[in-house]
MDAnalysis code that builds the backbone (N, CA, C; Angstrom):
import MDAnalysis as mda
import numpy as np

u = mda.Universe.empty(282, n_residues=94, atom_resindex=np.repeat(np.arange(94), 3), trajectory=True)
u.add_TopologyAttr("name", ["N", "CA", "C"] * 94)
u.add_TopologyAttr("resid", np.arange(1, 95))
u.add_TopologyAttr("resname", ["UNK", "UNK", "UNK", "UNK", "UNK", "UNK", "UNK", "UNK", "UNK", "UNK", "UNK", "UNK", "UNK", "UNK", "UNK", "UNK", "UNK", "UNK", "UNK", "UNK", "UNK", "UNK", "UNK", "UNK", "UNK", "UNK", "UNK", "UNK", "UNK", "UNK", "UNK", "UNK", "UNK", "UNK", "UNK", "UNK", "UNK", "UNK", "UNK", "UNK", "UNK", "UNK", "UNK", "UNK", "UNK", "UNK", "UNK", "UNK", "UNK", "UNK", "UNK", "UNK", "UNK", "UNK", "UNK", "UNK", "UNK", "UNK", "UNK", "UNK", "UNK", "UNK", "UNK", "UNK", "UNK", "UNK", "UNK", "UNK", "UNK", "UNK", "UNK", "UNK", "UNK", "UNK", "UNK", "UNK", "UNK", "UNK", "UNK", "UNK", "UNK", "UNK", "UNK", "UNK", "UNK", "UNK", "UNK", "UNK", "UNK", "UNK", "UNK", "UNK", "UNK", "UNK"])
u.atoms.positions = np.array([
    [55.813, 12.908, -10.802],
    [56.261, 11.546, -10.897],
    [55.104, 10.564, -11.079],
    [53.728, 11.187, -10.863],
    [52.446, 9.685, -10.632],
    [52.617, 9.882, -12.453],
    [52.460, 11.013, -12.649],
    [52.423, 10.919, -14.165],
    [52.760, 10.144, -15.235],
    [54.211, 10.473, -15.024],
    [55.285, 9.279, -15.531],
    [55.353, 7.826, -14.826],
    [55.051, 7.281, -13.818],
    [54.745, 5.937, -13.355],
    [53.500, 5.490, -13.872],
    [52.711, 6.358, -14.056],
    [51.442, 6.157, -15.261],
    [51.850, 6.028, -16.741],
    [52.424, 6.660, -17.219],
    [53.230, 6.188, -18.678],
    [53.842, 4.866, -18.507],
    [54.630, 4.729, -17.598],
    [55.388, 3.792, -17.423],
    [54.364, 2.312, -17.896],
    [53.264, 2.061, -17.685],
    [52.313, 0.972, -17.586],
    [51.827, 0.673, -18.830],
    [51.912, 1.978, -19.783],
    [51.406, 1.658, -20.873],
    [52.096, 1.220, -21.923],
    [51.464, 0.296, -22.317],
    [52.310, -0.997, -23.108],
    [52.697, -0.715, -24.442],
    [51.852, 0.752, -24.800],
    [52.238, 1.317, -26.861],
    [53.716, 2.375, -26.762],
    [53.823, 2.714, -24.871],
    [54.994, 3.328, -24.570],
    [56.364, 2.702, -24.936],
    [57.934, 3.008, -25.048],
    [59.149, 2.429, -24.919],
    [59.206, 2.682, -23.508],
    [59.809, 1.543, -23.126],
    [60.405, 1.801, -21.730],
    [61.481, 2.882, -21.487],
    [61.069, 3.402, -19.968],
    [61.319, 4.472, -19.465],
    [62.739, 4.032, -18.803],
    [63.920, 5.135, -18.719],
    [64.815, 5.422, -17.687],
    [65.060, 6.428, -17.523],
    [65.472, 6.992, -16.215],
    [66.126, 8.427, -15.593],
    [67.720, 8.413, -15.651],
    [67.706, 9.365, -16.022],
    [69.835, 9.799, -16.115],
    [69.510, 10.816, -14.935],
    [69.996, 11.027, -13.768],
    [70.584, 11.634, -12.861],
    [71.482, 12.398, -13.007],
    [71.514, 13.712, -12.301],
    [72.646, 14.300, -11.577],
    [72.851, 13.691, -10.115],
    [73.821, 13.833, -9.620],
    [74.095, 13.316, -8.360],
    [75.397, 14.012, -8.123],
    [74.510, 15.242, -6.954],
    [76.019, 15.889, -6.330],
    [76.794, 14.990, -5.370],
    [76.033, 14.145, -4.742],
    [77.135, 13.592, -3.327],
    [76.736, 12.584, -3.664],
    [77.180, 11.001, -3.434],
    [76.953, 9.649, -3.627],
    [75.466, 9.503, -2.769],
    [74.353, 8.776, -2.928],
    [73.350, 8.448, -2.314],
    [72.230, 9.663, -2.618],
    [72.674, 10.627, -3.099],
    [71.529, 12.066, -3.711],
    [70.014, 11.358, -4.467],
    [70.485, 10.301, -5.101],
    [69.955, 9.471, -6.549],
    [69.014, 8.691, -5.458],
    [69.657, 7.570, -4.290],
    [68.456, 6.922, -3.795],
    [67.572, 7.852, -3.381],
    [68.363, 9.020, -2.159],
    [67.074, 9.788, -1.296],
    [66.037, 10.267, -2.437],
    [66.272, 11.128, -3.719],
    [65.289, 11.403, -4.450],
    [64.805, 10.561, -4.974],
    [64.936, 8.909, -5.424],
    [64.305, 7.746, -5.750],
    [62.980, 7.259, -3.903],
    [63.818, 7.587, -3.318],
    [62.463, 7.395, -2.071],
    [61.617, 8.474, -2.036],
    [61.915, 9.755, -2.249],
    [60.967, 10.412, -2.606],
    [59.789, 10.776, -3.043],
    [60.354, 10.405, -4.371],
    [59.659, 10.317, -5.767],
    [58.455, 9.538, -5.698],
    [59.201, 7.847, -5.418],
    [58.694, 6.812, -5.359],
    [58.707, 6.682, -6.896],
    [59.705, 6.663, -7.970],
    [60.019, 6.559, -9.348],
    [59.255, 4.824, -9.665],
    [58.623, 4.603, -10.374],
    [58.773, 2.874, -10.929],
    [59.819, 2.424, -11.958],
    [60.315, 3.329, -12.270],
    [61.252, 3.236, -13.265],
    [62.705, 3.401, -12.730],
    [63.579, 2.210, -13.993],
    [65.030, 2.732, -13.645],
    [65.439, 3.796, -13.962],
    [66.526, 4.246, -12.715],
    [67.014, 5.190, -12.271],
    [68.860, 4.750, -12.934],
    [69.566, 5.950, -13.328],
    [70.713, 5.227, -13.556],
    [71.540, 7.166, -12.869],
    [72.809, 6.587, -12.365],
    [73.029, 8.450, -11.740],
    [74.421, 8.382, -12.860],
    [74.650, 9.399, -13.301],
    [75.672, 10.440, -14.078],
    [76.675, 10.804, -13.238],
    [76.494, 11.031, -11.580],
    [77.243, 11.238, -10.881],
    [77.190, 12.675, -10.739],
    [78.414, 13.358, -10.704],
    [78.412, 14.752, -9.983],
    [79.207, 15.377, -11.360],
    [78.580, 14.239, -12.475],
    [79.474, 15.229, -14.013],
    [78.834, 16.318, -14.442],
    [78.701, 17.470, -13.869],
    [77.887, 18.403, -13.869],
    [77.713, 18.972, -15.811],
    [79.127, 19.057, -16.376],
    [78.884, 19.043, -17.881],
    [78.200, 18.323, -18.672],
    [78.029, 17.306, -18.348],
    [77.558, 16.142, -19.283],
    [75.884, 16.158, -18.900],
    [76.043, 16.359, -17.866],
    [74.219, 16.568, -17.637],
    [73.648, 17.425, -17.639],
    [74.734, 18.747, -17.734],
    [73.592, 20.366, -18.541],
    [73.918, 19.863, -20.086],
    [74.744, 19.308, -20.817],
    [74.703, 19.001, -21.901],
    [73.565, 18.214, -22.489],
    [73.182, 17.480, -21.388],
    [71.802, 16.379, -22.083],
    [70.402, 17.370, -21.654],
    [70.076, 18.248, -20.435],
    [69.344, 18.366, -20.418],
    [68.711, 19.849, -21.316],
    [70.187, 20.737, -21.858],
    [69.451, 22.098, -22.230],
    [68.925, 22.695, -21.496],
    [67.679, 23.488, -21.584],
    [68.317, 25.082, -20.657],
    [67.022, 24.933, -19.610],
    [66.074, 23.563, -19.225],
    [65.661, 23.059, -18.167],
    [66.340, 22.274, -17.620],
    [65.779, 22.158, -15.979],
    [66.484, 21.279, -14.870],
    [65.343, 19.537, -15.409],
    [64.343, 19.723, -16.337],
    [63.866, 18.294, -16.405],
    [63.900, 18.015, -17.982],
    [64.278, 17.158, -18.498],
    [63.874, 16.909, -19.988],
    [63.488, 16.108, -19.886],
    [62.616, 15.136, -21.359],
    [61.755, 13.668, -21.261],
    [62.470, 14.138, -22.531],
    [63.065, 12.583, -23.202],
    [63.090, 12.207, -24.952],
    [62.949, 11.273, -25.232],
    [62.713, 10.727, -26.238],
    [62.001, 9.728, -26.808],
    [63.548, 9.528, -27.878],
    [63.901, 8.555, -27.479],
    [65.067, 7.716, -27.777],
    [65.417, 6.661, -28.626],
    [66.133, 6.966, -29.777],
    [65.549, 5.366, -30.968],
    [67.434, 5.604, -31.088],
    [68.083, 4.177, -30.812],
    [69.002, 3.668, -31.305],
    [70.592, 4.527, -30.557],
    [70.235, 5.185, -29.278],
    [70.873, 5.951, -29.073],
    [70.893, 7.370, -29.313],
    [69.540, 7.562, -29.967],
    [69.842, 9.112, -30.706],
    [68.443, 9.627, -29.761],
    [68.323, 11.052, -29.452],
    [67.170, 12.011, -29.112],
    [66.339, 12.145, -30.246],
    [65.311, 11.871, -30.363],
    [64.719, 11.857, -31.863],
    [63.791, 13.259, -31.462],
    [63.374, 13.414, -30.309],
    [62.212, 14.233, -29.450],
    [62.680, 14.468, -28.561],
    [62.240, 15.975, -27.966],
    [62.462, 16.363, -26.310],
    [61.210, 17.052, -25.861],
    [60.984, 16.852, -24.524],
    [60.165, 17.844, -24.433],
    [61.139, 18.577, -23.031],
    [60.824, 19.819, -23.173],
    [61.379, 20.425, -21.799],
    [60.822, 20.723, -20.822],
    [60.871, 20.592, -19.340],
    [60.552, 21.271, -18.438],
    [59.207, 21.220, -18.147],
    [58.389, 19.956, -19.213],
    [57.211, 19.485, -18.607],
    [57.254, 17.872, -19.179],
    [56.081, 17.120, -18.432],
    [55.570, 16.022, -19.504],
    [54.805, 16.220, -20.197],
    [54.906, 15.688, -21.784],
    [53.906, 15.736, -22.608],
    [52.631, 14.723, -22.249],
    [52.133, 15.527, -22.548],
    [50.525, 14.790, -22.976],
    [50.451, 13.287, -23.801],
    [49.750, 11.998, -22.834],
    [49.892, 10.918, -23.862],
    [50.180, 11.183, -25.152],
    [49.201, 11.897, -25.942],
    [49.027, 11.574, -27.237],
    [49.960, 12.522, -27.971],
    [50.418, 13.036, -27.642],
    [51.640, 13.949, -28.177],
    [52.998, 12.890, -28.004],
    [53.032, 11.970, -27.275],
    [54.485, 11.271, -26.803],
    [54.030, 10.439, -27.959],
    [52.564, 9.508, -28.378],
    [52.045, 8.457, -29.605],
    [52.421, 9.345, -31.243],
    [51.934, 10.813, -30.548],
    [51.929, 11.188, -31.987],
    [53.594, 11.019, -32.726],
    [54.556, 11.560, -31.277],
    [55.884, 11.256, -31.774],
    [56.634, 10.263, -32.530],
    [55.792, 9.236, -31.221],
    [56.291, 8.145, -31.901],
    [56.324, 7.136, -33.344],
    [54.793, 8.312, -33.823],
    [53.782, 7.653, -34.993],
    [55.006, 8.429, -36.209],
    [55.456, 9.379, -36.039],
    [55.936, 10.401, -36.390],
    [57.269, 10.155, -37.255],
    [58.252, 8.774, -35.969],
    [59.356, 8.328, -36.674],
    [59.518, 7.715, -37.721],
    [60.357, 7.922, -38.673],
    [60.904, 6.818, -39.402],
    [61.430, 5.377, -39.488],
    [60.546, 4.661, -40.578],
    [60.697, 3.651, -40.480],
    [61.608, 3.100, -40.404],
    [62.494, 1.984, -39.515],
    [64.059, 1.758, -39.726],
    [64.046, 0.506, -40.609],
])
């Protein structure tokens, strides 16, 4: 998490949010005190389909998000600054 609260600061980044699972109501704060996340947190709830559907066949994904769409994923780690820039250098112009 220091990782990503370190992304979070950098200003060539898009802003960051978390999609949650949340088995029982309040799951989302205790792991937000945890964490100590700087970023919004938003919970999915206990829709257990919809959130193996977004994440694929890790418990963590990161994507890089243009217009509603996954343009990038990485799985089951964070990428490296310059791999998240290169992505972004990467998209198409809209």
């Amino acid at each position: 998490m220091p990782y990503l609260n370190d992304l979070l600061m950098l200003p060539e980044l898009p802003p960051m949010v978390a999609l949650c699972y949340e088995d029982h109501p309040g799951d989302m704060d205790v792991f937000r005190g945890y964490t100590q996340a700087a970023f919004p947190m938003y919970s999915l709830g206990n829709q257990a389909m919809l959130y193996y559907s977004m994440i694929g066949k890790d418990s963590f994904r990161l994507s890089l998000v243009r217009n509603g769409k996954a343009m990038k994923s990485w799985d089951g780690h964070v990428p490296e600054y310059e791999a998240i820039l290169d992505a972004i250098n990467a998209l198409p112009d809209l």
